[in-house]
Z-matrix of the N, CA and C atoms (Angstrom, degrees):
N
C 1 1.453
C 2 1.523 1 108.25
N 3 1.316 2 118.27 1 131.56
C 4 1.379 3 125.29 2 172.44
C 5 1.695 4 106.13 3 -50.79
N 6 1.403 5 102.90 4 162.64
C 7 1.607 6 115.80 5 149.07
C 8 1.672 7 123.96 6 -51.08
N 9 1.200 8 74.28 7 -40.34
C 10 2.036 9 91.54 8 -179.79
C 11 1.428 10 94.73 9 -61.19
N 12 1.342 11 117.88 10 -67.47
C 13 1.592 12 116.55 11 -170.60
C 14 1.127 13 113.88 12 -73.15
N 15 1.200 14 135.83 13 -5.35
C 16 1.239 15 129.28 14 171.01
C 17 1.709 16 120.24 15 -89.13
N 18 1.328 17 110.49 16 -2.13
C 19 1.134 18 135.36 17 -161.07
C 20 1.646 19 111.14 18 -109.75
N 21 1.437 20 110.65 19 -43.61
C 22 1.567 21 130.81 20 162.96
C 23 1.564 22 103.65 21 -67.95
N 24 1.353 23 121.37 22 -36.95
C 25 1.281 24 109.63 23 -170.18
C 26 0.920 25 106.67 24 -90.79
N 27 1.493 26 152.03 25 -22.10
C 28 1.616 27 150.96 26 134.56
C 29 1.417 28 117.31 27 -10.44
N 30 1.872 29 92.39 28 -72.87
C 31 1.589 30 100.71 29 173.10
C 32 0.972 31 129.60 30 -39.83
N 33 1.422 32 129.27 31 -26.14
C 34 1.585 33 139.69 32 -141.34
C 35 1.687 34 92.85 33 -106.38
N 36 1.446 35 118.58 34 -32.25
C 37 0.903 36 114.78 35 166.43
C 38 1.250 37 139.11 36 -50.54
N 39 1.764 38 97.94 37 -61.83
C 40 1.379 39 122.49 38 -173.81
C 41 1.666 40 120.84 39 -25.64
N 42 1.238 41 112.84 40 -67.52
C 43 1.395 42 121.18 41 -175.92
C 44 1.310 43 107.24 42 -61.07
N 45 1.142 44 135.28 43 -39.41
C 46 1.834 45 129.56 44 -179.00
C 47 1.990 46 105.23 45 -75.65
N 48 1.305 47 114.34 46 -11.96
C 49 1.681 48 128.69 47 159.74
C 50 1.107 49 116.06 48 -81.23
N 51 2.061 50 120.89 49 -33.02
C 52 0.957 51 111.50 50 168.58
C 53 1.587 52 145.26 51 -79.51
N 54 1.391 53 87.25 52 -12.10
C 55 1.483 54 117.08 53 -164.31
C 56 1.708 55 85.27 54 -72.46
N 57 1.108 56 92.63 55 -73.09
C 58 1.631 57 120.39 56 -161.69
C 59 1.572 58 97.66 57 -57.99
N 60 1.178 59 156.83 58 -0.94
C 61 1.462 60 156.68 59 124.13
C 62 1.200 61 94.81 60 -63.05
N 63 1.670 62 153.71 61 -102.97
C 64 0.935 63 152.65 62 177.15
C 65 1.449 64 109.71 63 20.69
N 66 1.205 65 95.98 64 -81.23
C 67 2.048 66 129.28 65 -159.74
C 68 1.676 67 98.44 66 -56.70
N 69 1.310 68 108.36 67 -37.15
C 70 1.626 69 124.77 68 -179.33
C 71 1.583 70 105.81 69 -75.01
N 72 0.998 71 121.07 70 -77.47
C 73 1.191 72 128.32 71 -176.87
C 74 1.364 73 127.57 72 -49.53
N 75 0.936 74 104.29 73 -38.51
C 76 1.716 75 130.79 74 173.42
C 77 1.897 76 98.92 75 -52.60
N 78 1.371 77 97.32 76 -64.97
C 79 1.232 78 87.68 77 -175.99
C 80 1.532 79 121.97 78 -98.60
N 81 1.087 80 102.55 79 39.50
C 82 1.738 81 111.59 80 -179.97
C 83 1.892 82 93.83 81 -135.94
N 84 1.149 83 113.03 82 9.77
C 85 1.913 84 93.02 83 -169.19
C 86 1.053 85 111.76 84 -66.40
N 87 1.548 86 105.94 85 -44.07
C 88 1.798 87 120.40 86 -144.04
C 89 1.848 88 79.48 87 -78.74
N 90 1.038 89 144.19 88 -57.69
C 91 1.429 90 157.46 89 169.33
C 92 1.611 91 97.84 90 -4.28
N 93 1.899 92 92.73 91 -78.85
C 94 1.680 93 120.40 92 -170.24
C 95 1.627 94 105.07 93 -41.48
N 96 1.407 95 124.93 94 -51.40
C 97 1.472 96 149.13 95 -159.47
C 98 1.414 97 96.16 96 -82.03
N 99 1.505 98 142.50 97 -59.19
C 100 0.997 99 140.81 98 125.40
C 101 1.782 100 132.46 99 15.30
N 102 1.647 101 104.32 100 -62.73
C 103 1.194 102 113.72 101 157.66
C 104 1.568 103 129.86 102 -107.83
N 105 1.162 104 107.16 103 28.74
C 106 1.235 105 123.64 104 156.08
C 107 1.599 106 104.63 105 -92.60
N 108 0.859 107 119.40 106 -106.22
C 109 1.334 108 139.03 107 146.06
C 110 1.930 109 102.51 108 27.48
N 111 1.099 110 100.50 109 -32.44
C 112 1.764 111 113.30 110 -160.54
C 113 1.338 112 96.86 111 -87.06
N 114 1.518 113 115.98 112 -29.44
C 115 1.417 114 122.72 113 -153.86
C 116 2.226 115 103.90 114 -105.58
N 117 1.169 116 91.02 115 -15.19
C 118 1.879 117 109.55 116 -155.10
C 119 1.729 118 116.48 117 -112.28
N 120 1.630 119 87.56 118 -37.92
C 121 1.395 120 107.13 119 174.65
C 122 1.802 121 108.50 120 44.16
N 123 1.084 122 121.94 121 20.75
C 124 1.368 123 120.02 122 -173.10
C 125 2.018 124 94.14 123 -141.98
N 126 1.513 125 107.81 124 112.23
C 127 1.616 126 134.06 125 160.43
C 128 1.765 127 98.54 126 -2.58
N 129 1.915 128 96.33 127 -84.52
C 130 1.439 129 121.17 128 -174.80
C 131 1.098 130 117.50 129 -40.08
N 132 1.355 131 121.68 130 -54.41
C 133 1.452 132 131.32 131 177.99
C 134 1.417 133 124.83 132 -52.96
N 135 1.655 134 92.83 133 -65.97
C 136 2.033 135 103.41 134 176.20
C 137 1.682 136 104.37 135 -53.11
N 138 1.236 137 135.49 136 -40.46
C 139 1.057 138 135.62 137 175.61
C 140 1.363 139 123.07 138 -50.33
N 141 1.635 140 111.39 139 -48.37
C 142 1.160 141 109.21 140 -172.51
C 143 1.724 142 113.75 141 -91.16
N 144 1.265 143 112.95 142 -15.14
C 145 1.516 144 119.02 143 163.21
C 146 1.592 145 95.09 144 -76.74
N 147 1.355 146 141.63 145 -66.88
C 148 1.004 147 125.65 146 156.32
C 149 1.555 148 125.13 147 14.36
N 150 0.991 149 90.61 148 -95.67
C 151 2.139 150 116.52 149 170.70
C 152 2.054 151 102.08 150 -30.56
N 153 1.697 152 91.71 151 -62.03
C 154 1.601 153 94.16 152 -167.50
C 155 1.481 154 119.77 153 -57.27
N 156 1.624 155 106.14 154 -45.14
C 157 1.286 156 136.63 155 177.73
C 158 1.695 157 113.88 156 -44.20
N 159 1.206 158 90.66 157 -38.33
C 160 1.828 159 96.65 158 -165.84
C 161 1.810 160 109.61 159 -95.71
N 162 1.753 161 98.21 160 -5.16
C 163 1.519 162 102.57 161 176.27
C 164 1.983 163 92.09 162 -108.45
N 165 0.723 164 120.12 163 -22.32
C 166 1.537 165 121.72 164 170.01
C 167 1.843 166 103.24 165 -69.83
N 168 1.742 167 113.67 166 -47.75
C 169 1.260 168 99.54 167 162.86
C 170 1.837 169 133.77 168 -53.30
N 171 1.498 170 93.60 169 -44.20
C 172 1.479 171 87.25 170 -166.84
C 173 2.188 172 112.44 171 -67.62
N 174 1.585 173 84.31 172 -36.63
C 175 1.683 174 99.35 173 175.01
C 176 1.628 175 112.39 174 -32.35
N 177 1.542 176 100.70 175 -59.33
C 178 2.053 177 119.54 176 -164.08
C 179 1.464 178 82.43 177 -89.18
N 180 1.437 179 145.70 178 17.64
C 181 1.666 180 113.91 179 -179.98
C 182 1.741 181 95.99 180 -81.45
N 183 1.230 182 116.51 181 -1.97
C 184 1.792 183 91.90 182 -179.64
C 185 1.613 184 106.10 183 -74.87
N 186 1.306 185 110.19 184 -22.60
C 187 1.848 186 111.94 185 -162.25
C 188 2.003 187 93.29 186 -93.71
N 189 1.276 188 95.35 187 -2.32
C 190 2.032 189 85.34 188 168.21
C 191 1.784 190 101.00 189 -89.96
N 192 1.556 191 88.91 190 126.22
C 193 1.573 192 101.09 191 177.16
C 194 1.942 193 96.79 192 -78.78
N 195 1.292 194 98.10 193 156.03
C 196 1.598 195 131.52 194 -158.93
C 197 1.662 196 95.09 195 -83.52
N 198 0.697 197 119.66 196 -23.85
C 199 1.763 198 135.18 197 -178.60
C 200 1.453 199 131.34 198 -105.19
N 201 1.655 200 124.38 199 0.34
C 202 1.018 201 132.53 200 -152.23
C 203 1.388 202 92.62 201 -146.71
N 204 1.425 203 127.89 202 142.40
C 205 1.340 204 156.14 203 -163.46
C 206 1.662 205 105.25 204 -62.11
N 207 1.315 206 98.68 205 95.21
C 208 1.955 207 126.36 206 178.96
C 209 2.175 208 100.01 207 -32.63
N 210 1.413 209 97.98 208 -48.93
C 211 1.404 210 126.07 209 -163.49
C 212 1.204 211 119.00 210 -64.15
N 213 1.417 212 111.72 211 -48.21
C 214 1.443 213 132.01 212 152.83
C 215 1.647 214 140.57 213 -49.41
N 216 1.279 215 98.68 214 -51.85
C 217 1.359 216 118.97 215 159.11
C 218 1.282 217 105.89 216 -50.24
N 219 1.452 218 122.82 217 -74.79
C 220 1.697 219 127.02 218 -161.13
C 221 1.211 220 99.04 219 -52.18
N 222 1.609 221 110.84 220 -51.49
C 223 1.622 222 110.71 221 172.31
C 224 1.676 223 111.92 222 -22.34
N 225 1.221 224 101.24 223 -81.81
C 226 1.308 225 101.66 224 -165.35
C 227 1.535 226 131.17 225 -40.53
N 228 1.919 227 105.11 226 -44.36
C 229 1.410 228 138.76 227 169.41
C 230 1.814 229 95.54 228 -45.16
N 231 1.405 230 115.01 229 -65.78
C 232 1.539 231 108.92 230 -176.62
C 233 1.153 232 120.77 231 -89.57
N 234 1.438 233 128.44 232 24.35
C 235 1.157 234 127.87 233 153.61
C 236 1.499 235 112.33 234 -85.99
N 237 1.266 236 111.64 235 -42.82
C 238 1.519 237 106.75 236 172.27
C 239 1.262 238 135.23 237 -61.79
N 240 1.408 239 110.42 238 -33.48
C 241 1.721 240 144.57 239 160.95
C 242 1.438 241 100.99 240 -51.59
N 243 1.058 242 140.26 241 -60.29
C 244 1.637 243 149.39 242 -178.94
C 245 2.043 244 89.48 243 -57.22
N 246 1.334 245 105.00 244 -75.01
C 247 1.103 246 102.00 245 -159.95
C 248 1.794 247 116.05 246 -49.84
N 249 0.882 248 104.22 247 -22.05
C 250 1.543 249 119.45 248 -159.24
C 251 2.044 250 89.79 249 -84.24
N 252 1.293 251 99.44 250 -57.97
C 253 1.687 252 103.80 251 164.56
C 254 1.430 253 120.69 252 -34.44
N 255 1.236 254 113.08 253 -66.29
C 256 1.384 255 120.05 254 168.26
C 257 1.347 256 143.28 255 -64.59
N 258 1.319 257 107.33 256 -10.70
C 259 1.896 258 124.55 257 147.49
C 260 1.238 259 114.01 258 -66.82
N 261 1.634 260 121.48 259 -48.67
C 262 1.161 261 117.97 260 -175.09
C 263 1.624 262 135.37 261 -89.76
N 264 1.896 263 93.38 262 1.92
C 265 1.657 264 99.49 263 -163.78
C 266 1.762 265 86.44 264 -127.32
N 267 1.740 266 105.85 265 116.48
C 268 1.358 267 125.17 266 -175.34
C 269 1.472 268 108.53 267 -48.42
N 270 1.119 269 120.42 268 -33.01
C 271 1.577 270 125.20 269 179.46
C 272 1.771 271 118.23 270 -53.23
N 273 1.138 272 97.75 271 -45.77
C 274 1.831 273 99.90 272 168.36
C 275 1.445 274 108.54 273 -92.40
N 276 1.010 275 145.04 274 5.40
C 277 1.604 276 131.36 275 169.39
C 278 1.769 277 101.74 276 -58.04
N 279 1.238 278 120.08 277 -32.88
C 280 1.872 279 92.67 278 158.56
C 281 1.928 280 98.42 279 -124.90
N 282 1.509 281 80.41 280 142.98
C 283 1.661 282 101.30 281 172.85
C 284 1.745 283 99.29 282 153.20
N 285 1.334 284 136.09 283 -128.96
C 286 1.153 285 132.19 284 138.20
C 287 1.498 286 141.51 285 27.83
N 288 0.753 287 158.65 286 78.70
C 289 1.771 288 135.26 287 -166.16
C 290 1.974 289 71.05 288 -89.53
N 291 1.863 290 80.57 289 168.39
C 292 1.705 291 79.00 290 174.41
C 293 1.767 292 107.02 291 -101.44
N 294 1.323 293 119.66 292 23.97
C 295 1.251 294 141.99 293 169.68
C 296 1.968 295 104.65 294 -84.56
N 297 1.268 296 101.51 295 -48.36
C 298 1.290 297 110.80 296 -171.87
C 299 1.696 298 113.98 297 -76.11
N 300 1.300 299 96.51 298 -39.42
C 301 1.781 300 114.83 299 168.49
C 302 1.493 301 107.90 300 -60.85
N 303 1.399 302 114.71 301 -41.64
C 304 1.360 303 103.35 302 -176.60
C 305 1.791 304 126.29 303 -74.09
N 306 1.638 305 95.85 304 -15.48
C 307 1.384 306 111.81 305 -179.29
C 308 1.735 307 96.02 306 -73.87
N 309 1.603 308 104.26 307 -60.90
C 310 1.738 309 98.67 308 -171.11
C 311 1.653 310 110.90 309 -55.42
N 312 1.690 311 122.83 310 -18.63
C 313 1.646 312 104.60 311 170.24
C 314 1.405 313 108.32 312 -84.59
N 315 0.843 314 123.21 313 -29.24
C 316 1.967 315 130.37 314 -173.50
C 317 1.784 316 75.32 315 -63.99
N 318 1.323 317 135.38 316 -85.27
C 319 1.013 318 130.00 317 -145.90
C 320 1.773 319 109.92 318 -39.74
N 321 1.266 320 94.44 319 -55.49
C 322 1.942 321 126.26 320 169.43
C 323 1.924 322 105.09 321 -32.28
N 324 1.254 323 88.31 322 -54.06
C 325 1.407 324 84.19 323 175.26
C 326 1.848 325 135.20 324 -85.23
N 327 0.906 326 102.03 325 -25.89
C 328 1.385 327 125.33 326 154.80
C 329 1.317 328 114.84 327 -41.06
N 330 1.236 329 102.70 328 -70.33
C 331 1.823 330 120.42 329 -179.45
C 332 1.369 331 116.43 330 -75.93
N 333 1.215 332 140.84 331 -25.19
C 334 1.622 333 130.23 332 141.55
C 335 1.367 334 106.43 333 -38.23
N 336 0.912 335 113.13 334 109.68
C 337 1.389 336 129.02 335 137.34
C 338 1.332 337 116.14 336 -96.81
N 339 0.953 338 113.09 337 -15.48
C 340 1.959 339 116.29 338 173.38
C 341 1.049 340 101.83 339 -60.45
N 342 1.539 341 126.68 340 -47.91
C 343 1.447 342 102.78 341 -158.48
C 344 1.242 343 128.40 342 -43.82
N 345 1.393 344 125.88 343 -63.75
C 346 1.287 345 128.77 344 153.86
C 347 1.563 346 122.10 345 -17.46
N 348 0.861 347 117.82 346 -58.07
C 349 1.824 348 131.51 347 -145.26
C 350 2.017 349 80.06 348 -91.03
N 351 1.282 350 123.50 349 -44.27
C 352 1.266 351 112.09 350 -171.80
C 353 2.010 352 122.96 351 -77.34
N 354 1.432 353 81.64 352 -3.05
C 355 1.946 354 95.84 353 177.37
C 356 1.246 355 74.77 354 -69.97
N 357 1.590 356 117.37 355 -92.36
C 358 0.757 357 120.60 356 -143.29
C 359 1.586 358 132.36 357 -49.52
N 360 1.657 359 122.02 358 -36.78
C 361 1.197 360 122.25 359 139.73
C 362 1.811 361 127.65 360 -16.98
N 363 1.054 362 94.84 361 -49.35
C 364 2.114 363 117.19 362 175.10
C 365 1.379 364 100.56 363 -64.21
N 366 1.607 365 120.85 364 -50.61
C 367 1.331 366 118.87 365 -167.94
C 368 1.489 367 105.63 366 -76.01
N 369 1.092 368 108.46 367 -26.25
C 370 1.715 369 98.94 368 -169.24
C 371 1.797 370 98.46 369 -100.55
N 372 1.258 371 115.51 370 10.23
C 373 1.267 372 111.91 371 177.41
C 374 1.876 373 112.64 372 -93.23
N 375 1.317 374 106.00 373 -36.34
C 376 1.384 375 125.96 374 163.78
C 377 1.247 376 124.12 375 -67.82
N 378 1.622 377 113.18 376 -7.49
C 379 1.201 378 107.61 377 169.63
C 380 1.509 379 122.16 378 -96.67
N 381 1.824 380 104.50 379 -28.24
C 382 1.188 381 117.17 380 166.77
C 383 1.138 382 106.52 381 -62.14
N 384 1.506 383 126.09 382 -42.28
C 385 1.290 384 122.82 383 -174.23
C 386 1.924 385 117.82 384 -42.47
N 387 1.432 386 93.79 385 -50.86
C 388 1.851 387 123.35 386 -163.79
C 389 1.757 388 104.95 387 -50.33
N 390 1.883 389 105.47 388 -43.99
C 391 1.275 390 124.31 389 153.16
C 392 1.950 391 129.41 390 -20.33
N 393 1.300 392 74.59 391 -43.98
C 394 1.994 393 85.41 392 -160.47
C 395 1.431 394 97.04 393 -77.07
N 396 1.548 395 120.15 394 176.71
C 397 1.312 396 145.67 395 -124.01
C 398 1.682 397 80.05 396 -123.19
N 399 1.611 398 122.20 397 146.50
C 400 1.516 399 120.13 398 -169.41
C 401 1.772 400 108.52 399 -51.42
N 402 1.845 401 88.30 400 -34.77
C 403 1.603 402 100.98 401 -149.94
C 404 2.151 403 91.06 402 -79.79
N 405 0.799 404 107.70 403 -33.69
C 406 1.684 405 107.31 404 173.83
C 407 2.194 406 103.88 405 -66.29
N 408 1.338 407 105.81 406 -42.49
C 409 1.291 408 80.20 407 -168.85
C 410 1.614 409 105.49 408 -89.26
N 411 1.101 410 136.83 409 11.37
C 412 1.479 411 162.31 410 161.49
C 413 1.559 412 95.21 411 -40.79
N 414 1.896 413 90.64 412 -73.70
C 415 1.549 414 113.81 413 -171.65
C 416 1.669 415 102.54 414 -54.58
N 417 1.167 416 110.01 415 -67.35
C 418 1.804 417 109.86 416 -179.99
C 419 1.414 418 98.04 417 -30.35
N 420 1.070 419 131.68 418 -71.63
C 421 1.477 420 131.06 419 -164.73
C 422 1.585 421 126.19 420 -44.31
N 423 1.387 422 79.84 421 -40.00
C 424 1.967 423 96.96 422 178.90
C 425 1.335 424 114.31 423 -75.52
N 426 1.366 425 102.23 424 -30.23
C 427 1.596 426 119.08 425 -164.60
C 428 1.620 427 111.72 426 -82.67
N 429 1.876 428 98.62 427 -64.36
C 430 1.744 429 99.27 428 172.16
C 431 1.139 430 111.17 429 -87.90
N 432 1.126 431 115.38 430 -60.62
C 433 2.033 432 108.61 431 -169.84
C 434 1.385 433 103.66 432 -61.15
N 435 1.195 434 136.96 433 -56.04
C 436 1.482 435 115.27 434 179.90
C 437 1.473 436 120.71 435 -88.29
N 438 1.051 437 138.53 436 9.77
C 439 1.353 438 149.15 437 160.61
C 440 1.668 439 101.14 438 64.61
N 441 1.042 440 119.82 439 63.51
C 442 1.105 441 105.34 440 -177.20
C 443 1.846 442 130.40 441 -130.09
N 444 0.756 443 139.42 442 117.42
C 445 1.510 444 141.43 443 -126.63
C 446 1.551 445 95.78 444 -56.56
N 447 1.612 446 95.57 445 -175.90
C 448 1.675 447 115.38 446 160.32
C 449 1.369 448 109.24 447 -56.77
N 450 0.999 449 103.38 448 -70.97
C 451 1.758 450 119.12 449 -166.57
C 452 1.298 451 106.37 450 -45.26
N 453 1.506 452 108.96 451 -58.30
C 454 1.702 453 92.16 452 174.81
C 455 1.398 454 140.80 453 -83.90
N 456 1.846 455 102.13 454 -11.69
C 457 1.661 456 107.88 455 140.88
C 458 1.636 457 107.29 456 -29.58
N 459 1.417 458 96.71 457 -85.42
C 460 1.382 459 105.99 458 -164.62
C 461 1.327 460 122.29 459 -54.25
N 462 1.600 461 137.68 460 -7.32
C 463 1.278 462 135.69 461 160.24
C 464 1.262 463 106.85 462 -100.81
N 465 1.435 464 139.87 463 14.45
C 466 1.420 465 138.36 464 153.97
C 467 1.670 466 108.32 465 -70.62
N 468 1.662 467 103.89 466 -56.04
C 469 1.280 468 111.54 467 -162.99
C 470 1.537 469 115.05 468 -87.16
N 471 1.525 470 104.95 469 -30.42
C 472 1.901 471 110.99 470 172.57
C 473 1.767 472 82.06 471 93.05
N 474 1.048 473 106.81 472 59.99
C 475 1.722 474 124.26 473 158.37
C 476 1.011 475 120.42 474 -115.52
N 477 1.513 476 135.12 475 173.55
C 478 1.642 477 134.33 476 158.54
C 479 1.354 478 105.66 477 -81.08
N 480 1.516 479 119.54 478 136.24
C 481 1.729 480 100.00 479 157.19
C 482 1.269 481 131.28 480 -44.70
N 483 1.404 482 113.74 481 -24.43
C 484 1.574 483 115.54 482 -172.99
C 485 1.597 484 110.50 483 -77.17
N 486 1.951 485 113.28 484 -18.59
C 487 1.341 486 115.40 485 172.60
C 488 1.295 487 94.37 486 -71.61
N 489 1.417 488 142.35 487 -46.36
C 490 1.212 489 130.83 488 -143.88
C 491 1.353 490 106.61 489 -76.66
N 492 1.405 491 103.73 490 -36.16
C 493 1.499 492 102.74 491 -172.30
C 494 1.438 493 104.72 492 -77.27
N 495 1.236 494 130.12 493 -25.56
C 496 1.665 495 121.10 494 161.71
C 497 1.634 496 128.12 495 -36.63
N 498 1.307 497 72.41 496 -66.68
C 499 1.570 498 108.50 497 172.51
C 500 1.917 499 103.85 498 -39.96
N 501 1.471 500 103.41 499 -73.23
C 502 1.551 501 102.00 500 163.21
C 503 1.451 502 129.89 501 -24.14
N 504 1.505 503 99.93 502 -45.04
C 505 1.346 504 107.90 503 -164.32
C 506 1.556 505 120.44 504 -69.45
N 507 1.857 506 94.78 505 -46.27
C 508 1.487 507 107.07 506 156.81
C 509 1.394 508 135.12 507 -58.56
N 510 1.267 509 124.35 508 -29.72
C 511 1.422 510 132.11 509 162.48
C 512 1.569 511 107.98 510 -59.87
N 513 0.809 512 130.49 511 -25.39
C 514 1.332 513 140.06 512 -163.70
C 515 1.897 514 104.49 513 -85.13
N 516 1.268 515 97.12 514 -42.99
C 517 1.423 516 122.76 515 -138.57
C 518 1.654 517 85.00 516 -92.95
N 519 1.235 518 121.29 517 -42.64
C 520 1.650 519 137.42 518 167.50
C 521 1.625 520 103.08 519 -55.59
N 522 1.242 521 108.59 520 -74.70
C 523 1.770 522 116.01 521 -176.71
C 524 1.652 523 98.76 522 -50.14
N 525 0.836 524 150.89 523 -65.95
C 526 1.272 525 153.93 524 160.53
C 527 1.365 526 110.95 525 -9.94
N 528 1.435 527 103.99 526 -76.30
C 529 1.207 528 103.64 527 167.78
C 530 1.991 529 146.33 528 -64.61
N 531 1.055 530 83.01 529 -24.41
C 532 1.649 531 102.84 530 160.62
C 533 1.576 532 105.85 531 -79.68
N 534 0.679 533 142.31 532 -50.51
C 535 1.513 534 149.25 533 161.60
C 536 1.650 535 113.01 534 -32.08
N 537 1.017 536 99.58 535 -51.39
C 538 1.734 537 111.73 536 -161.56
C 539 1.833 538 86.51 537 -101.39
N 540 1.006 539 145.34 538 -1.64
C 541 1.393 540 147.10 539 164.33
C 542 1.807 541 102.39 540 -85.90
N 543 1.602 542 118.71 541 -55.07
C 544 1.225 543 107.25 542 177.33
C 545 1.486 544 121.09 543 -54.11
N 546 1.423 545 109.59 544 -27.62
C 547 1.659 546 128.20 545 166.77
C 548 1.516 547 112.90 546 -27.25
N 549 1.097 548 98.60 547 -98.86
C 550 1.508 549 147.97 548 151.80
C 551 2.316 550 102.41 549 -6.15
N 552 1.434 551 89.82 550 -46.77
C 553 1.430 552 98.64 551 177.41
C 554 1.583 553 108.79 552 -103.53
N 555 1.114 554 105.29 553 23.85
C 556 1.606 555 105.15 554 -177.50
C 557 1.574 556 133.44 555 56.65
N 558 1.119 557 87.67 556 4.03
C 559 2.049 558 103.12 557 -167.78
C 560 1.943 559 100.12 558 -75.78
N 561 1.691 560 115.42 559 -18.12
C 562 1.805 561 105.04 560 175.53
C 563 1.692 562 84.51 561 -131.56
């Protein structure tokens, strides 16, 4: 295979790697930040391991297998990231031993049982998602993955905020209901 083709066939990848980090991460951040946060107890800090953590995630996402718990993995990735913080930042040299930290994530991990049960929640949420109408999953996009208000929904598209937030309501009101139908059929 040429350079050329070896180069197209990379590309071709990329976006179905990106998605699929995206789709993961997206719905594991507030989680990840969460357990940062658990370990740091300080805004500045979780934030800025935060920041590092999530470019250390996207870097190692080729060595996360496609089949194995998104939640777990990062776990591990920001446990070391935390720990590595806290050797080097004078403020935690007392609190923690990193003996004692390692017991409260072993414990952490143990006691998820979500992890599992919340893929799958994700997986069957993307499927309801796949369901919806271009202009509803448009909105999802604007709304969750890019976090981005009413107002500027509605000055993207030349809507009222008060459509958008309708509009919200019904997207909502669909996923909900597709959700609570997979229930119902035993599939979550």
């Amino acid at each position: 295979m040429s350079a050329k083709g070896a180069l197209t066939s990379n590309s071709a990848q990329l976006p179905s790697r990106s998605d699929s980090f995206i789709q993961l991460f997206e719905a594991d951040k507030r989680r990840i930040y969460a357990y940062i946060y658990a370990f740091v107890h300080d805004k500045d800090a979780a934030d800025e391991i935060f920041q590092e953590t999530s470019v250390l995630l996207w870097r190692d996402f080729d060595k996360f297998e496609a089949d194995s718990n998104f939640s777990k993995w990062a776990n591990g990735i920001v446990f070391n990231r935390v720990r590595s913080y806290r050797r080097l930042d004078k403020r935690f040299k007392l609190g923690l031993s990193d003996d004692l930290a390692e017991q409260v994530a072993a414990t952490i991990a143990q006691s998820d049982p979500l992890g599992h049960e919340s893929e799958k929640r994700w997986r069957a949420l993307q499927a309801c998602r796949a369901l919806l109408p271009n202009t509803l999953q448009q909105l999802y996009c604007d709304f969750y993955i890019e976090n981005a208000s009413a107002p500027v929904v509605a000055e993207r598209t030349g809507r009222s905020v008060f459509a958008i937030r309708k509009s919200v309501q019904k997207l909502r009101k669909k996923l909900f209901d597709c959700i609570d139908q997979k229930k119902r059929e035993g599939l979550l």
